[in-house]
KEDO-731735 format. One line per 8 residues: their letters; for each residue x, y, z of N, C-alpha, C, O, CB. Coordinates in pm, whole numbers, plus 50000, padded with zeros to 5 digits. Glycine has a CB too. Example, Ala and Ser with C-alpha at 12.3 -4.5 7.8 and 13.67 -1.06 7.14 Angstrom:
BEGIN
AS	51319,49431,50780,51230,49550,50780,51320,49670,50780,51424,49668,50846,51131,49553,50905 | 51285,49775,50708,51367,49894,50714,51290,50003,50787,51341,50114,50804,51408,49940,50572
//
This chain:
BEGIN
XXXXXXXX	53752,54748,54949,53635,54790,54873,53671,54798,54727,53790,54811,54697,53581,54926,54923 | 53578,54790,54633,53584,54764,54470,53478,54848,54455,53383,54857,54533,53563,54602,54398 | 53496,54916,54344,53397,54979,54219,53398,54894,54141,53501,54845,54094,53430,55106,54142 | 53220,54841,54096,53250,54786,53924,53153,54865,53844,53052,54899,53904,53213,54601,53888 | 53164,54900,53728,53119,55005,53631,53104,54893,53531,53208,54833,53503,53226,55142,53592 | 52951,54842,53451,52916,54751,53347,52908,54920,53260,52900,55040,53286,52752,54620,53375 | 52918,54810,53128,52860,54893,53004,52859,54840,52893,52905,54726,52898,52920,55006,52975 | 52821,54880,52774,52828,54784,52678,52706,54712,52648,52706,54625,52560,52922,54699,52712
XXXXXXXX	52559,54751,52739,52407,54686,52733,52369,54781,52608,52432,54886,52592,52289,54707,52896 | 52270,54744,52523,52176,54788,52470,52036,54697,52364,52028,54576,52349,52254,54876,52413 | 51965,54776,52320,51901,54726,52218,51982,54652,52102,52066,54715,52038,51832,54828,52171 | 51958,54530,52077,51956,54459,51934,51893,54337,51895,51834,54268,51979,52075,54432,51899 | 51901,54299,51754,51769,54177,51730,51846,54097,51784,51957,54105,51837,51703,54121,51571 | 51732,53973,51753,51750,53833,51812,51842,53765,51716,51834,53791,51596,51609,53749,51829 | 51932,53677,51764,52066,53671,51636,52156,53741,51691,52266,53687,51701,52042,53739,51475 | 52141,53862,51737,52296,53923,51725,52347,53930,51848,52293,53884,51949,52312,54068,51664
XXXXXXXX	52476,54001,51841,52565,54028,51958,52588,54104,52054,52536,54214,52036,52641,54037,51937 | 52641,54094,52144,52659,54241,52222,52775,54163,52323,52782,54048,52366,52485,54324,52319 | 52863,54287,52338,52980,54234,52444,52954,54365,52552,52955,54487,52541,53174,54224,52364 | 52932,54268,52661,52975,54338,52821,53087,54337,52887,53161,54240,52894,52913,54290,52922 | 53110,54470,52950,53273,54508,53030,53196,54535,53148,53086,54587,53165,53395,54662,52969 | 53299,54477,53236,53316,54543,53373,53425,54599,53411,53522,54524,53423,53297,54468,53466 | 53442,54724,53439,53580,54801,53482,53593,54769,53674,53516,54828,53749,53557,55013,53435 | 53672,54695,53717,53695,54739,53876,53820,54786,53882,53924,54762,53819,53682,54624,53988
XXXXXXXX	53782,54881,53998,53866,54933,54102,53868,54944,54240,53764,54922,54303,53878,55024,54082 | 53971,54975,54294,53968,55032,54422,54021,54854,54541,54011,54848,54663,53764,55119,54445 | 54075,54740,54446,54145,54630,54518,54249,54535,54378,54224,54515,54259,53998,54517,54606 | 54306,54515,54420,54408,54413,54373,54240,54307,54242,54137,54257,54289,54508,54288,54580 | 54277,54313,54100,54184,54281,54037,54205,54107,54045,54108,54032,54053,54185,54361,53897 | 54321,54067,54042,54348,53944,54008,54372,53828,54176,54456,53743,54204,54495,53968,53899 | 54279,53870,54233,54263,53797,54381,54149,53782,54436,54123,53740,54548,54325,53855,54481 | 54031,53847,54290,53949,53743,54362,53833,53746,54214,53844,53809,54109,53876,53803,54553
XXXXXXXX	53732,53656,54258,53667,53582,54144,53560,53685,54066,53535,53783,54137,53586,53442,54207 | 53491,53686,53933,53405,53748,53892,53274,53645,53832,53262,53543,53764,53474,53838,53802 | 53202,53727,53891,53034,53664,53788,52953,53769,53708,52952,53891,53694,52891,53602,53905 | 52913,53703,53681,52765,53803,53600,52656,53733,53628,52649,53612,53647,52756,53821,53417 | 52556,53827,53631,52408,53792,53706,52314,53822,53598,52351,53871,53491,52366,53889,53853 | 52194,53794,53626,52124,53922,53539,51975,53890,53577,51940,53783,53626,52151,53921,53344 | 51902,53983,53553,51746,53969,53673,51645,54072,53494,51666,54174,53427,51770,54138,53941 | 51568,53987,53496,51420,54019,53400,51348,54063,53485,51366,54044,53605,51334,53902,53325
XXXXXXXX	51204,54164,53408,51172,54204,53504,51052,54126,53521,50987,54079,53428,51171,54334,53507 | 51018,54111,53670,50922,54010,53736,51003,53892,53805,50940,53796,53850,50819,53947,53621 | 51105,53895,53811,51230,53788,53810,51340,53778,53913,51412,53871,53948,51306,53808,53693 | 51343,53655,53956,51460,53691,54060,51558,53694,53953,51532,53669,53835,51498,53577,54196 | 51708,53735,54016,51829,53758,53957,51900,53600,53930,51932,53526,54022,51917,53862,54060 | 51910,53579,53843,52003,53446,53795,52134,53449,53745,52174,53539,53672,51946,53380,53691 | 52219,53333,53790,52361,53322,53770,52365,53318,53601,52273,53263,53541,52430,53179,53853 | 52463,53373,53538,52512,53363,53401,52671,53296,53376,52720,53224,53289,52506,53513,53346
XXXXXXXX	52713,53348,53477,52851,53308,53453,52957,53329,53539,52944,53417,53625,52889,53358,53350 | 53101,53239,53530,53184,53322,53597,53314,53277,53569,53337,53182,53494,53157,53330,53736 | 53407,53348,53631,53547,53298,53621,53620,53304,53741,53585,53370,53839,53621,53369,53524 | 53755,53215,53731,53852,53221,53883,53863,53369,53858,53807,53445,53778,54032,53121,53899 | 53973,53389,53972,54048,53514,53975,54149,53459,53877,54186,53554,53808,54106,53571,54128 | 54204,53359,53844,54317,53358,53754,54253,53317,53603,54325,53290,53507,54437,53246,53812 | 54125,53316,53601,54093,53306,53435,54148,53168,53418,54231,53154,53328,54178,53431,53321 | 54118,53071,53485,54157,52949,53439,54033,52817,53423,54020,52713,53360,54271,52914,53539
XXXXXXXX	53947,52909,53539,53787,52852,53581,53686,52890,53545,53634,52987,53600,53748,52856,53693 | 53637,52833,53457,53503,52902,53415,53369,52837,53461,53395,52732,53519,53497,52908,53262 | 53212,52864,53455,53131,52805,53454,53000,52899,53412,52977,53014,53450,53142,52740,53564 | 52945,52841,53350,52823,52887,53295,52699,52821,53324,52684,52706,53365,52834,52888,53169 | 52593,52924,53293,52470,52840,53330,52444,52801,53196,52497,52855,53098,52340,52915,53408 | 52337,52680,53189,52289,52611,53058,52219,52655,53017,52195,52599,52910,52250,52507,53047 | 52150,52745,53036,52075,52850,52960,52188,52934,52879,52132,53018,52809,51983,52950,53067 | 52333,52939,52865,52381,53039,52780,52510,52954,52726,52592,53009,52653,52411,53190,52860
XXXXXXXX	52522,52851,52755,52598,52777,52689,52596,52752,52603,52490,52710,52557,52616,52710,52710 | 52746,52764,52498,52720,52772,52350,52692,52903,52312,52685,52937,52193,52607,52686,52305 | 52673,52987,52414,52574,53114,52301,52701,53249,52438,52699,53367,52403,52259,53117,52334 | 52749,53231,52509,52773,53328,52609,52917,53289,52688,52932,53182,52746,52642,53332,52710 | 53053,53428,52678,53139,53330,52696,53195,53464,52782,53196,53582,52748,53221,53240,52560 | 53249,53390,52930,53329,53488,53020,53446,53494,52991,53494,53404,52921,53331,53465,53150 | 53540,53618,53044,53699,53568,53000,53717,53743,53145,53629,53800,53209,53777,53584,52728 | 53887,53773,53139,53898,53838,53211,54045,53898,53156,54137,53832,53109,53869,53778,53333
XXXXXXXX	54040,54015,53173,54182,54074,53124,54240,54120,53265,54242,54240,53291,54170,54216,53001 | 54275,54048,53336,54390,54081,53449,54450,54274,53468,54435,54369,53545,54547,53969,53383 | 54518,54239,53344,54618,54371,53323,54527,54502,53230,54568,54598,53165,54779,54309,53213 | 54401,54456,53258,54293,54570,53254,54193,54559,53342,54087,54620,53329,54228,54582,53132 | 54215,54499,53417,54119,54495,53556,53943,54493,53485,53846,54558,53526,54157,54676,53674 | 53949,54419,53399,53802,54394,53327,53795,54263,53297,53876,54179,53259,53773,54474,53192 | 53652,54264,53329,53603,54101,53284,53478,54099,53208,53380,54147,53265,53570,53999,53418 | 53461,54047,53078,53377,54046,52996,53278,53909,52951,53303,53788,52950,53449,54094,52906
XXXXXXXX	53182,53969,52924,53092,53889,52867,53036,53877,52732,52930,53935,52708,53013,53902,52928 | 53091,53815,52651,53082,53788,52486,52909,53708,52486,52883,53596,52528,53247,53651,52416 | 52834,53785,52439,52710,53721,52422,52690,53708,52252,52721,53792,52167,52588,53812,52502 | 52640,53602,52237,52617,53539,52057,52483,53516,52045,52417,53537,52147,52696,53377,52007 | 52420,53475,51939,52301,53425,51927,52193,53442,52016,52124,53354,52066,52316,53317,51915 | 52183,53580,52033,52120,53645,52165,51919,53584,52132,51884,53555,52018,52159,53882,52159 | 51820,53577,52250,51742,53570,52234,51655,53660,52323,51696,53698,52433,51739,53468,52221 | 51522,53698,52269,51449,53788,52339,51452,53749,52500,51460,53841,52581,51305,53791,52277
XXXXXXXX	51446,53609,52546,51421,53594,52654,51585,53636,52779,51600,53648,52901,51355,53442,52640 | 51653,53643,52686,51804,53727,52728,51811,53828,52762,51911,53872,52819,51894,53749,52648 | 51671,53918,52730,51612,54035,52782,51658,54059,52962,51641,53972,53048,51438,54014,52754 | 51714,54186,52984,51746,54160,53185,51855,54281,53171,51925,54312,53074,51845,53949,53267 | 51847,54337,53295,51934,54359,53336,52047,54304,53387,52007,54237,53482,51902,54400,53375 | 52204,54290,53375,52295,54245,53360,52402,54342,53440,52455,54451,53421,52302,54220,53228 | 52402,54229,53550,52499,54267,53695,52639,54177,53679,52630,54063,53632,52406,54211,53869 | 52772,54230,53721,52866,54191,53726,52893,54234,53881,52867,54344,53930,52942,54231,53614
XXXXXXXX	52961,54105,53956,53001,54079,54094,53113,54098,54142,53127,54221,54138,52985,53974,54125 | 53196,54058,54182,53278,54032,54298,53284,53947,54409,53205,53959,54502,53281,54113,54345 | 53386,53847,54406,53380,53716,54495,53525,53775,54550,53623,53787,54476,53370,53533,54408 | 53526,53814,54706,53644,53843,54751,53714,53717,54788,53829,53680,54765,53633,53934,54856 | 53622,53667,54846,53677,53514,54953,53670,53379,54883,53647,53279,54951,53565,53482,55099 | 53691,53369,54750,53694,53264,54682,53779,53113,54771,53890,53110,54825,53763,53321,54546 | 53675,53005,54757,53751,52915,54795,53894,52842,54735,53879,52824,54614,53669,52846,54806 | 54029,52793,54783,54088,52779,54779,54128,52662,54612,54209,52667,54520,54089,52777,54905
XXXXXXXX	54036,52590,54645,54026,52490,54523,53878,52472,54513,53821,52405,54599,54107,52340,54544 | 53798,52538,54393,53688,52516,54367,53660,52597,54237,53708,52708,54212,53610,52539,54479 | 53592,52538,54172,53479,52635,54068,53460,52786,54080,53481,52795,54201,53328,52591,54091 | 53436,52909,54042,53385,52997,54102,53231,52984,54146,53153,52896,54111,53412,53095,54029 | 53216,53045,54194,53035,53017,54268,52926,53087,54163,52919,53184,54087,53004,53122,54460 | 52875,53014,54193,52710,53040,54108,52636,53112,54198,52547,53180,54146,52608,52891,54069 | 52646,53118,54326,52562,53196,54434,52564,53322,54437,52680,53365,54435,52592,53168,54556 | 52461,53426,54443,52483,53569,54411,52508,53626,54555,52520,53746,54578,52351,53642,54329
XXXXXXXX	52518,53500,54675,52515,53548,54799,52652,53537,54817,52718,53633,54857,52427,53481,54898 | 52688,53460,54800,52881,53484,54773,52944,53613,54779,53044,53645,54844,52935,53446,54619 | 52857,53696,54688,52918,53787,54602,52908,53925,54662,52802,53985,54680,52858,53780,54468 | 53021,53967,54688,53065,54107,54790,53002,54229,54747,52928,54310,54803,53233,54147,54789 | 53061,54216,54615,53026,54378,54540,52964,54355,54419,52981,54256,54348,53163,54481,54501 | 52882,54462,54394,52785,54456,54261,52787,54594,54190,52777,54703,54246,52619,54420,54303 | 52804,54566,54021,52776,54673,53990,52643,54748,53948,52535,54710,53993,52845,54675,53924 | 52648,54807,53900,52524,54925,53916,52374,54822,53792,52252,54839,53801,52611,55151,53814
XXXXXXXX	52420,54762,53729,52370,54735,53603,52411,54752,53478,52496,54838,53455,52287,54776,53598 | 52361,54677,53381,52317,54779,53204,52242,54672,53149,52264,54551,53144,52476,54832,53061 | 52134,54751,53103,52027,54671,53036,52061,54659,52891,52103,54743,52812,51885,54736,53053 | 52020,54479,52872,52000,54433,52754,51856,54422,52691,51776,54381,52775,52057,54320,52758 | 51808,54443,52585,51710,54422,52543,51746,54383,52404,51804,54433,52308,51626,54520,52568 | 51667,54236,52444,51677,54179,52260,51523,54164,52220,51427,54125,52286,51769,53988,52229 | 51537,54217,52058,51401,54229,52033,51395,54131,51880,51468,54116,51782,51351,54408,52024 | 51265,54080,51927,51212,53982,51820,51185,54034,51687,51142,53958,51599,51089,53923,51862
//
């Protein structure tokens, strides 16, 4: 079992920045994969991003490419999300995952059904 704790959401204009953390605990951090999700409201939840467990794999959706960048600090058991050139429609709540069973040689997954553990949220709101 894993705890993940996001933080780091809030209000700011369109243009600017905001960086998201996820803290886990409670399993070995560097054995298995991380994503970020994030769900508007009226909205199903959509993939944003992710990385291997070894930070060597990345993938993003094209909606944040160029503008949104994953990375993972191992030896802080956190994985972050660098958001740039934010736009109102970036508006969502913003979930970070857990992929226990990552496949052996592959991408990390874009599927939120993959994904074991979820954290609680933190809302972004970008305003025009």
């Amino acid at each position: 079992q894993v705890q993940l704790v996001e933080s780091g959401g809030g209000l700011v204009q369109a243009g600017g920045s905001l960086r998201l953390a996820c803290a886990a605990s409670g399993r070995i951090f560097n054995t298995y994969d991380m994503g970020w999700f994030r769900q508007a409201p009226g909205k199903e939840r959509e993939f944003v991003a992710a990385v291997r467990w070894s930070g060597m794999y990345i993938v993003s959706a094209d909606s944040v490419k160029g503008r949104f960048t994953i990375s993972r600090d191992n030896a802080k058991n956190t994985v972050y999300l660098q958001m740039n050139s934010l736009k109102p429609e970036d508006t969502a709540v913003y979930y970070c995952a857990a992929d226990f069973n990552p496949p052996p040689v592959a991408p990390p997954s874009t599927d939120a059904k993959r994904y074991d553990y979820w954290g609680q949220g933190t809302q972004v709101t970008v305003d025009s």
